[in-house]
ZADO-1210 file (C-alpha; in nm, 4 decimals, padded with zeros to 6 digits):
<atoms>
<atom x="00.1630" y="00.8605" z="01.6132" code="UNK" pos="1"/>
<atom x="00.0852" y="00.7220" z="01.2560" code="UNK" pos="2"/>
<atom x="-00.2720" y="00.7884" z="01.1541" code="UNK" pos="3"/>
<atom x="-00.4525" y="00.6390" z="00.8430" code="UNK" pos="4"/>
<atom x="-00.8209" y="00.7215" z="00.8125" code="UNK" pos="5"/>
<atom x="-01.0252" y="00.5493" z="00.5403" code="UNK" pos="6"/>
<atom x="-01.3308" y="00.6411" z="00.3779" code="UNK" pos="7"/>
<atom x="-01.5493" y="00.3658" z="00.2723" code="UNK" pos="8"/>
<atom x="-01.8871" y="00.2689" z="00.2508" code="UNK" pos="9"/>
<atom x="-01.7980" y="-00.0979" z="00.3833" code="UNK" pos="10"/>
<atom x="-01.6144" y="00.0175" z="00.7156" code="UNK" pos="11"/>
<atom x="-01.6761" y="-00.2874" z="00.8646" code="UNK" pos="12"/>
<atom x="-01.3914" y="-00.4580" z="00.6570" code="UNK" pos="13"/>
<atom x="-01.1216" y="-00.2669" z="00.8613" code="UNK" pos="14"/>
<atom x="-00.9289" y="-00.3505" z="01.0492" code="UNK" pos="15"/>
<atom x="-00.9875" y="-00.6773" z="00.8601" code="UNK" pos="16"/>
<atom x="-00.6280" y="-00.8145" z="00.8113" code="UNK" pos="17"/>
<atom x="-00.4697" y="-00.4502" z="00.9482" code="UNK" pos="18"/>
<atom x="-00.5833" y="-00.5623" z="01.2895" code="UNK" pos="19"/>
<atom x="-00.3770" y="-00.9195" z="01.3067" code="UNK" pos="20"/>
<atom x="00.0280" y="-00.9658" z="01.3126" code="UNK" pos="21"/>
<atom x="00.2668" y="-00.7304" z="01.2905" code="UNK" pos="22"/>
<atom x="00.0384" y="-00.4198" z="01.1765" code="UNK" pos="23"/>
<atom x="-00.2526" y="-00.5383" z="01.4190" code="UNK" pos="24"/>
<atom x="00.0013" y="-00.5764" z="01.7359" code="UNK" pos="25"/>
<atom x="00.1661" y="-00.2220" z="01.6590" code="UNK" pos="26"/>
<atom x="-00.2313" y="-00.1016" z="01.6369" code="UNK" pos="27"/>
<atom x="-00.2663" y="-00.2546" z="02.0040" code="UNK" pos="28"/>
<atom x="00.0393" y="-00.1180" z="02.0861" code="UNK" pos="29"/>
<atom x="-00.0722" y="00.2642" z="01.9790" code="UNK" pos="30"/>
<atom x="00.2298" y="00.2747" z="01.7326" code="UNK" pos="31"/>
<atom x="-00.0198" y="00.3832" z="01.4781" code="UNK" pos="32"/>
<atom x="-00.4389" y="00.4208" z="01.4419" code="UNK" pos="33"/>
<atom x="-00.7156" y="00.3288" z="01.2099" code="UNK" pos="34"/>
<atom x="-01.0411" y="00.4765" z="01.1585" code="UNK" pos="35"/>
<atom x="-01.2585" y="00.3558" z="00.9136" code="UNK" pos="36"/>
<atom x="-01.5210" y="00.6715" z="00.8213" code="UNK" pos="37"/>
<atom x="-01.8758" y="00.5294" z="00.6346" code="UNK" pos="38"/>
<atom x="-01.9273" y="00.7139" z="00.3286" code="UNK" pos="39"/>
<atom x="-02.3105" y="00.6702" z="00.3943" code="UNK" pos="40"/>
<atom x="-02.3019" y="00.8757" z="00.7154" code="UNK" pos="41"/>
<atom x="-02.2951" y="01.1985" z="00.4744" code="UNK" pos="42"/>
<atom x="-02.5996" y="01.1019" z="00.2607" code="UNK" pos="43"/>
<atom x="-02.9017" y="01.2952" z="00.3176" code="UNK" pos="44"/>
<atom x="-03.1768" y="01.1376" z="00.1871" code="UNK" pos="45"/>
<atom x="-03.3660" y="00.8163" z="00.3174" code="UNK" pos="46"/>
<atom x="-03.1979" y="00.5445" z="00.0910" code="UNK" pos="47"/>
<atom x="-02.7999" y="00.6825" z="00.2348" code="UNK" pos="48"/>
<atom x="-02.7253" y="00.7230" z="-00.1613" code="UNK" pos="49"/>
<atom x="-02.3627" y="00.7720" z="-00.2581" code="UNK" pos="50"/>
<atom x="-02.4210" y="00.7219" z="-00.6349" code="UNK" pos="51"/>
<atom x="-02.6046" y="00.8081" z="-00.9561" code="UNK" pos="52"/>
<atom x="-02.5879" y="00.7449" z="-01.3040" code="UNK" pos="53"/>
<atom x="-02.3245" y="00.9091" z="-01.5042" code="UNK" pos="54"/>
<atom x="-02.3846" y="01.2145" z="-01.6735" code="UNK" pos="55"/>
<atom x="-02.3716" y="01.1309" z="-02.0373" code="UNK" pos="56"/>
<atom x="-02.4602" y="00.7587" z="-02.0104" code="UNK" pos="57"/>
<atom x="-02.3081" y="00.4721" z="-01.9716" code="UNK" pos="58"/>
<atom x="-02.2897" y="00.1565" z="-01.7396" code="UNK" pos="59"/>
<atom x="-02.2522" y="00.1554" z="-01.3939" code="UNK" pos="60"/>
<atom x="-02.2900" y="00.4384" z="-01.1048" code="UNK" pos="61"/>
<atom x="-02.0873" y="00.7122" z="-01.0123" code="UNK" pos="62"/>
<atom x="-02.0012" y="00.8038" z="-00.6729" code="UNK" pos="63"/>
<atom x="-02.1372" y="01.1409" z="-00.5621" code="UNK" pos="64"/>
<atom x="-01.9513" y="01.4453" z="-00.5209" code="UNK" pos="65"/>
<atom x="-02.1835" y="01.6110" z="-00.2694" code="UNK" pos="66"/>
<atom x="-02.1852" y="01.2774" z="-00.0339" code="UNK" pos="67"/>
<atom x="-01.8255" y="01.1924" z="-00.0979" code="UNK" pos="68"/>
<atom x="-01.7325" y="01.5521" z="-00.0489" code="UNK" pos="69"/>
<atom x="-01.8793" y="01.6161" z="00.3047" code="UNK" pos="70"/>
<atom x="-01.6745" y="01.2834" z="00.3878" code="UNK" pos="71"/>
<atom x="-01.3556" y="01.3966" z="00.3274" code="UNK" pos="72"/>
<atom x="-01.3922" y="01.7581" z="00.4923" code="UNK" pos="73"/>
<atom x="-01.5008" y="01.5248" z="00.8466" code="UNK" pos="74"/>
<atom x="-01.2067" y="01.3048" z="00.7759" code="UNK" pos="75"/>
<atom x="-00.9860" y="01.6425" z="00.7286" code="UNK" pos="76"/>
<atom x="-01.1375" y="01.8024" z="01.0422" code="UNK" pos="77"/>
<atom x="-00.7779" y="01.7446" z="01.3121" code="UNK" pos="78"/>
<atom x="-00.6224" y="01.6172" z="01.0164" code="UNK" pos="79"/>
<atom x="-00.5343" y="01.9283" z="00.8329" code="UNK" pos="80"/>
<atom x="-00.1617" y="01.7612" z="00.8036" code="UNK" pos="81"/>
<atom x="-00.2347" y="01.4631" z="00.6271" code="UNK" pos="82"/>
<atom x="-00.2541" y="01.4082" z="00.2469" code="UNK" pos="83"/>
<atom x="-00.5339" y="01.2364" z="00.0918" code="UNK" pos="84"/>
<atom x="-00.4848" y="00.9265" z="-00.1321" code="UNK" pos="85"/>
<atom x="-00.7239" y="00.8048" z="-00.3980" code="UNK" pos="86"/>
<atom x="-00.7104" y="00.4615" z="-00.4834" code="UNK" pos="87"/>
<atom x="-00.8085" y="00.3890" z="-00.8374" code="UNK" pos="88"/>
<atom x="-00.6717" y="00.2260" z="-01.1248" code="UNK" pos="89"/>
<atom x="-00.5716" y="00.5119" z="-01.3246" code="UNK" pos="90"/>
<atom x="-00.3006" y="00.6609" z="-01.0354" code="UNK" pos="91"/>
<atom x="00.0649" y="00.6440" z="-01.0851" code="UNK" pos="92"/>
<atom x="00.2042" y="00.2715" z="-00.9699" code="UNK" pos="93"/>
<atom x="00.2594" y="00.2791" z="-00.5698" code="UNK" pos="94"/>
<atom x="00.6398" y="00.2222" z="-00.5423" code="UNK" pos="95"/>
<atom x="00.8287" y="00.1249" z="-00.2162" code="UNK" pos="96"/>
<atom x="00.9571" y="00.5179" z="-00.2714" code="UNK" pos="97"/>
<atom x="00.6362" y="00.6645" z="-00.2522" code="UNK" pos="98"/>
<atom x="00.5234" y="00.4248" z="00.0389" code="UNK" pos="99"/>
<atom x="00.8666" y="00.5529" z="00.2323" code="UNK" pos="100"/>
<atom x="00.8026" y="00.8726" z="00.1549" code="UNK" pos="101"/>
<atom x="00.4202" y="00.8300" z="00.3120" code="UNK" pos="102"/>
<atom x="00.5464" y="00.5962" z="00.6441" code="UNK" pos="103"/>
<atom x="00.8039" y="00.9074" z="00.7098" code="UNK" pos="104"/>
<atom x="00.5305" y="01.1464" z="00.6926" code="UNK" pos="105"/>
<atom x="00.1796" y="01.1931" z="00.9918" code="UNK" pos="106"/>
<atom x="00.0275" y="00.9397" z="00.8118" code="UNK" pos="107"/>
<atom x="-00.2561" y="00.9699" z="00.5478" code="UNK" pos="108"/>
<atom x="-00.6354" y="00.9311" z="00.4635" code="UNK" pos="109"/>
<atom x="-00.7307" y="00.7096" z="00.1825" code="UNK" pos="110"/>
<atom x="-01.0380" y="00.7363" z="-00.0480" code="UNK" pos="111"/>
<atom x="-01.1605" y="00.4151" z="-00.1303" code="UNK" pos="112"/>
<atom x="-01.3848" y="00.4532" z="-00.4499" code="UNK" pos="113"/>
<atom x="-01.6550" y="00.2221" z="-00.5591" code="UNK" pos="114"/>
<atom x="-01.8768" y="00.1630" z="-00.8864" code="UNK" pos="115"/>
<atom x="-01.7467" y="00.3485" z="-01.2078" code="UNK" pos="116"/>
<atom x="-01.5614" y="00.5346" z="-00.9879" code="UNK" pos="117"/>
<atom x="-01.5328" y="00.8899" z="-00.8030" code="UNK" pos="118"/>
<atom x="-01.6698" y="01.2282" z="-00.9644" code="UNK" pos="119"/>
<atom x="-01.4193" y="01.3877" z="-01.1322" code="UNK" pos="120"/>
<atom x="-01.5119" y="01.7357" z="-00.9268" code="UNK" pos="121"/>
<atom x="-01.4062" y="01.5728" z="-00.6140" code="UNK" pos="122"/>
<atom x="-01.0054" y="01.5674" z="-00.6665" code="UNK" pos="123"/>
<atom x="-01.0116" y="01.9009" z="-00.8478" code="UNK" pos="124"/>
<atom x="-01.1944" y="02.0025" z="-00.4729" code="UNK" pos="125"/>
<atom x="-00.9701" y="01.8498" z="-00.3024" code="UNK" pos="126"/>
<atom x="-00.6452" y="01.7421" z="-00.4588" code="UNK" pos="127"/>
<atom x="-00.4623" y="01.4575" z="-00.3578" code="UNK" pos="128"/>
<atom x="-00.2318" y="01.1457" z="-00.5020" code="UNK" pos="129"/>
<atom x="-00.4285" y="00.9171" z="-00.7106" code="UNK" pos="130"/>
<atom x="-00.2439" y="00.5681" z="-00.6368" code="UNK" pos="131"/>
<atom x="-00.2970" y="00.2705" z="-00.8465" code="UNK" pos="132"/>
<atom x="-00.1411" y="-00.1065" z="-00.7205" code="UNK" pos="133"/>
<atom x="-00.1265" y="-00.2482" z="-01.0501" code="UNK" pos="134"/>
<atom x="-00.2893" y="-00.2784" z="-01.4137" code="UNK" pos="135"/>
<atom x="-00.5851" y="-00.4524" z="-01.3341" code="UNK" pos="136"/>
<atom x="-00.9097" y="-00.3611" z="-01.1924" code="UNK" pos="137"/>
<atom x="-01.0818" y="-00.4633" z="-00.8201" code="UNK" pos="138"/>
<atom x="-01.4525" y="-00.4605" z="-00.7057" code="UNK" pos="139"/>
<atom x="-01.3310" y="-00.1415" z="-00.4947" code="UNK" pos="140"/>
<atom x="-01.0423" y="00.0480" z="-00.2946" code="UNK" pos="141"/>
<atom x="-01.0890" y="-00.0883" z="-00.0039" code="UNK" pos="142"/>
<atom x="-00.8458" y="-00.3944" z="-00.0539" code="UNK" pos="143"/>
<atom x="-00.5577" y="-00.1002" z="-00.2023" code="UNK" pos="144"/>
<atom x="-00.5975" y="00.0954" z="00.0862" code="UNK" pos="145"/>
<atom x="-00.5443" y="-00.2171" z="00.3495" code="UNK" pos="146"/>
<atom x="-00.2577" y="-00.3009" z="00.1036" code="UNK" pos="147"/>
<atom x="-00.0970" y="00.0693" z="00.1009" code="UNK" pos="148"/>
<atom x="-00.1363" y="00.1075" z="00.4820" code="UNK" pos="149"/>
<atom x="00.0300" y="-00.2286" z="00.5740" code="UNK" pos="150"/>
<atom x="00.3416" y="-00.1408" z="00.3780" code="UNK" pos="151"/>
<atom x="00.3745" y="00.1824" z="00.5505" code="UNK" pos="152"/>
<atom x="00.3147" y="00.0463" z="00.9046" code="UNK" pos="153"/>
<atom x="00.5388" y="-00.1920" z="00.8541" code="UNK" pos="154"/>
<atom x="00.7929" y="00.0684" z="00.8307" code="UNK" pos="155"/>
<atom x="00.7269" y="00.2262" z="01.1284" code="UNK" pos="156"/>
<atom x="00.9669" y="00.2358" z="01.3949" code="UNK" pos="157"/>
<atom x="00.9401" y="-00.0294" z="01.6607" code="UNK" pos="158"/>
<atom x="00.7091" y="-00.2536" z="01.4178" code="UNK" pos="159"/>
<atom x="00.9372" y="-00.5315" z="01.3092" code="UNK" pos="160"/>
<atom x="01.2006" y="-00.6106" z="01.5447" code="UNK" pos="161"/>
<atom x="01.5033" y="-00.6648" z="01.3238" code="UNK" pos="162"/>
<atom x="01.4463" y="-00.3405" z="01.1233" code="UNK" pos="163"/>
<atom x="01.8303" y="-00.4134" z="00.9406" code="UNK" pos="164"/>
<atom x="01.6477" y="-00.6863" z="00.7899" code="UNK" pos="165"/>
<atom x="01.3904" y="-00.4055" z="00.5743" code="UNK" pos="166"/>
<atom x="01.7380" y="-00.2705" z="00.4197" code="UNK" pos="167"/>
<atom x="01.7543" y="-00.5782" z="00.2097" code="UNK" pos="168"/>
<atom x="01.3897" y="-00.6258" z="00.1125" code="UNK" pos="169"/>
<atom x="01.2752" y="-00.5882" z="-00.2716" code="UNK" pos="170"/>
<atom x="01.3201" y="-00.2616" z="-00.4002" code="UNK" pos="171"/>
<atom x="01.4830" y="-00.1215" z="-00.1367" code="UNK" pos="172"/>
<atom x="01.8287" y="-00.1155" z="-00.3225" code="UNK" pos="173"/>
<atom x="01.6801" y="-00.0899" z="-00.6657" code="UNK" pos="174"/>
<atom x="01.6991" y="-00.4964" z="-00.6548" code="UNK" pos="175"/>
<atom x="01.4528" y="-00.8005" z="-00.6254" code="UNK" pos="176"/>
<atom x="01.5397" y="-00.9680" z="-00.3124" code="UNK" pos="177"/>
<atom x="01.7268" y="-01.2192" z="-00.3117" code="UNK" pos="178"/>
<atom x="01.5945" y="-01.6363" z="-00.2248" code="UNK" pos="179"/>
<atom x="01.5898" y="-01.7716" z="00.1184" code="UNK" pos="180"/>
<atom x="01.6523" y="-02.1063" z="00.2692" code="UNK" pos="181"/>
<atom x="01.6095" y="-02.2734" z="00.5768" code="UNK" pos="182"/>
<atom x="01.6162" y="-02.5923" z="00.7606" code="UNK" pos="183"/>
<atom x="01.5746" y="-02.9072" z="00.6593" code="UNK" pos="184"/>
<atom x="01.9406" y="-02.8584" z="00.4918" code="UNK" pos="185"/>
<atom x="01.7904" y="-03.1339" z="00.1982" code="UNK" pos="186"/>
<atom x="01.4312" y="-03.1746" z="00.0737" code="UNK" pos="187"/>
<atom x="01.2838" y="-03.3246" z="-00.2114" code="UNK" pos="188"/>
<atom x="01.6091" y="-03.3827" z="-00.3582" code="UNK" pos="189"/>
<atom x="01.7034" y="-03.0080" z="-00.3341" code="UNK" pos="190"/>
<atom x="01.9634" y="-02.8686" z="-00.1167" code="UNK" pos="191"/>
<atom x="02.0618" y="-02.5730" z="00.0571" code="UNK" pos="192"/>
<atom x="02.3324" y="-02.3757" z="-00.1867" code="UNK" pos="193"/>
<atom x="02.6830" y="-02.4462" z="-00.0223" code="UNK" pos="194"/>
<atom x="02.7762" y="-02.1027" z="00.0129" code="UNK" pos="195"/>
<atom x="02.4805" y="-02.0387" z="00.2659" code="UNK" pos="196"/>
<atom x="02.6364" y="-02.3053" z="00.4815" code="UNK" pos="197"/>
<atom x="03.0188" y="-02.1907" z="00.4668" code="UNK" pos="198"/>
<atom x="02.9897" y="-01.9468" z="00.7559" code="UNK" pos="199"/>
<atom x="03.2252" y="-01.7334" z="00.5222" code="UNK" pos="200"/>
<atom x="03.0257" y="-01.3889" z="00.5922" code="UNK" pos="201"/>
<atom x="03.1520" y="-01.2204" z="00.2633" code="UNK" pos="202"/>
<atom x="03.1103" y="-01.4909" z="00.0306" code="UNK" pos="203"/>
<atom x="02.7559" y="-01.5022" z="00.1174" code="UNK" pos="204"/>
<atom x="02.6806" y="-01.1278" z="00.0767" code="UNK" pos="205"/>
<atom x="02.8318" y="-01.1502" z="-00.3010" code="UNK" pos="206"/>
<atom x="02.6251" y="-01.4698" z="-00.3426" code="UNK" pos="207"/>
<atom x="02.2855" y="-01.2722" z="-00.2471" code="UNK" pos="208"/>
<atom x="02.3729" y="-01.0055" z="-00.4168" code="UNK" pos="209"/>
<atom x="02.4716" y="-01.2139" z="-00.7299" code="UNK" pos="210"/>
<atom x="02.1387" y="-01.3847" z="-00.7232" code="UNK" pos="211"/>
<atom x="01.9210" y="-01.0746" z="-00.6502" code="UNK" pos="212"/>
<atom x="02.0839" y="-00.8896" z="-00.9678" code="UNK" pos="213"/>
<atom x="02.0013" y="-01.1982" z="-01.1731" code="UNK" pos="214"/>
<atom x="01.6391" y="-01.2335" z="-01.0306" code="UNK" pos="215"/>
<atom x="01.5848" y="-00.9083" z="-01.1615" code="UNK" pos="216"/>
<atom x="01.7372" y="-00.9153" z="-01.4577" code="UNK" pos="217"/>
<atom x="01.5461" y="-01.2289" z="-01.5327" code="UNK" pos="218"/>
<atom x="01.2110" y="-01.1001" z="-01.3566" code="UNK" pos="219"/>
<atom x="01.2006" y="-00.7286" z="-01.4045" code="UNK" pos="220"/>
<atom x="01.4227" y="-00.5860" z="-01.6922" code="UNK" pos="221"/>
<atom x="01.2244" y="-00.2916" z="-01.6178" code="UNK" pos="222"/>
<atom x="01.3545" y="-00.2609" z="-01.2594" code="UNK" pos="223"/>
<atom x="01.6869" y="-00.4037" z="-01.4332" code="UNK" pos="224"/>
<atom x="01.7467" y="-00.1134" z="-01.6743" code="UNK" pos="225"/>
<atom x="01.6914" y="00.1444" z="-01.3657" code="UNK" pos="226"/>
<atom x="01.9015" y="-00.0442" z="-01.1438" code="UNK" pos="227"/>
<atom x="02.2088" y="00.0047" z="-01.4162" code="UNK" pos="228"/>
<atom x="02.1778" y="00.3629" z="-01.4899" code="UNK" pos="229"/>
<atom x="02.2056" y="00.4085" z="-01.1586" code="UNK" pos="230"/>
<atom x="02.5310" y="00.2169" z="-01.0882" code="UNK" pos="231"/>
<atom x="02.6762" y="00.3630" z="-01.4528" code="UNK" pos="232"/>
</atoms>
């Protein structure tokens, strides 16, 4: 089984939206499990204080190594095997690679800082992935670590039922994926492309793969550039 283990000193936002569709039914149906471990629990004085001012000034608070640390070596405790994330806006840029490479794996326990951020002693301690979703900055890592253990569930064998259809998903070929229609066949004045409706099987792969090359190109010359080394 799957395991993700999050520490947090707001554990009562999990499962939060990990415990509804397609991640919460493969939680009911033991495919994977959650536990959400309270930061807090590891204080040891009578406020449960997991944060102090920096050394050296400056705003905010800074989580506590000492607290922080006794956290993580509970969370490791039966869990030798799996590797600990931190999420925090300086990690590398979680990639569809990286999540594969996690879903394939025992699963993982994610750190999910708060205020200024995490001592710096506590990943040279205990080393791990720092994972960031984006350039921009959230009130903690408790929404990155919902976000990072959905897309690995959802890869999960037995989670979604056509699993041929996650071959063709964005970034899964290097590509954006391509757009999707459905009934009504007209609305608003738009219609479905013609191709979709030829029942020509062939013509329709080249047309998706047509568009999803120039969604990319359009969307993500980044992605674009990669994508054409790669086919050179």
């Amino acid at each position: 089984m799957w395991r993700a283990r999050v520490l947090t000193i707001f554990p009562d936002m999990f499962p939060g939206p990990l415990g509804v569709s397609l991640t919460g039914q493969a939680l009911t149906r033991g495919l994977w499990s959650l536990d959400a471990v309270d930061i807090r629990s590891f204080a040891e004085d009578k406020h449960a204080s997991v944060d102090d001012v920096p050394f050296g000034g400056g705003p905010g608070m800074v989580m506590r190594a000492d607290v922080l640390g006794r956290a993580i070596e509970a969370a490791r405790e039966g869990a030798e095997d799996l590797p600990l994330v931190y999420l925090t806006p300086r990690g590398k840029p979680l990639t569809q690679e990286r999540v594969r490479d996690l879903a394939e794996g025992p699963g993982l326990i994610a750190v999910a800082g708060r205020f200024e951020g995490i001592d710096a002693r506590v990943m040279e301690a205990y080393p791990g992935n720092e994972v960031s979703l984006g350039d921009f900055v959230l009130s903690g890592g408790e929404l990155p670590a919902m976000t990072l253990i959905d897309a690995c569930v959802r890869l999960l064998p037995g989670v979604i039922g056509a699993e041929e259809s996650l071959q063709e998903e964005s970034f899964e070929s290097g590509l954006l994926e391509y757009p999707h229609y459905t009934r009504p066949r007209q609305w608003h004045g738009l219609d479905v492309p013609e191709v979709l409706l030829s029942g020509h099987h062939e013509n329709v792969r080249a047309w998706r793969h047509a568009q999803a090359e120039e969604i990319t190109r359009e969307r993500r010359p980044d992605l674009w550039e990669r994508y054409e080394r790669g086919n050179i």
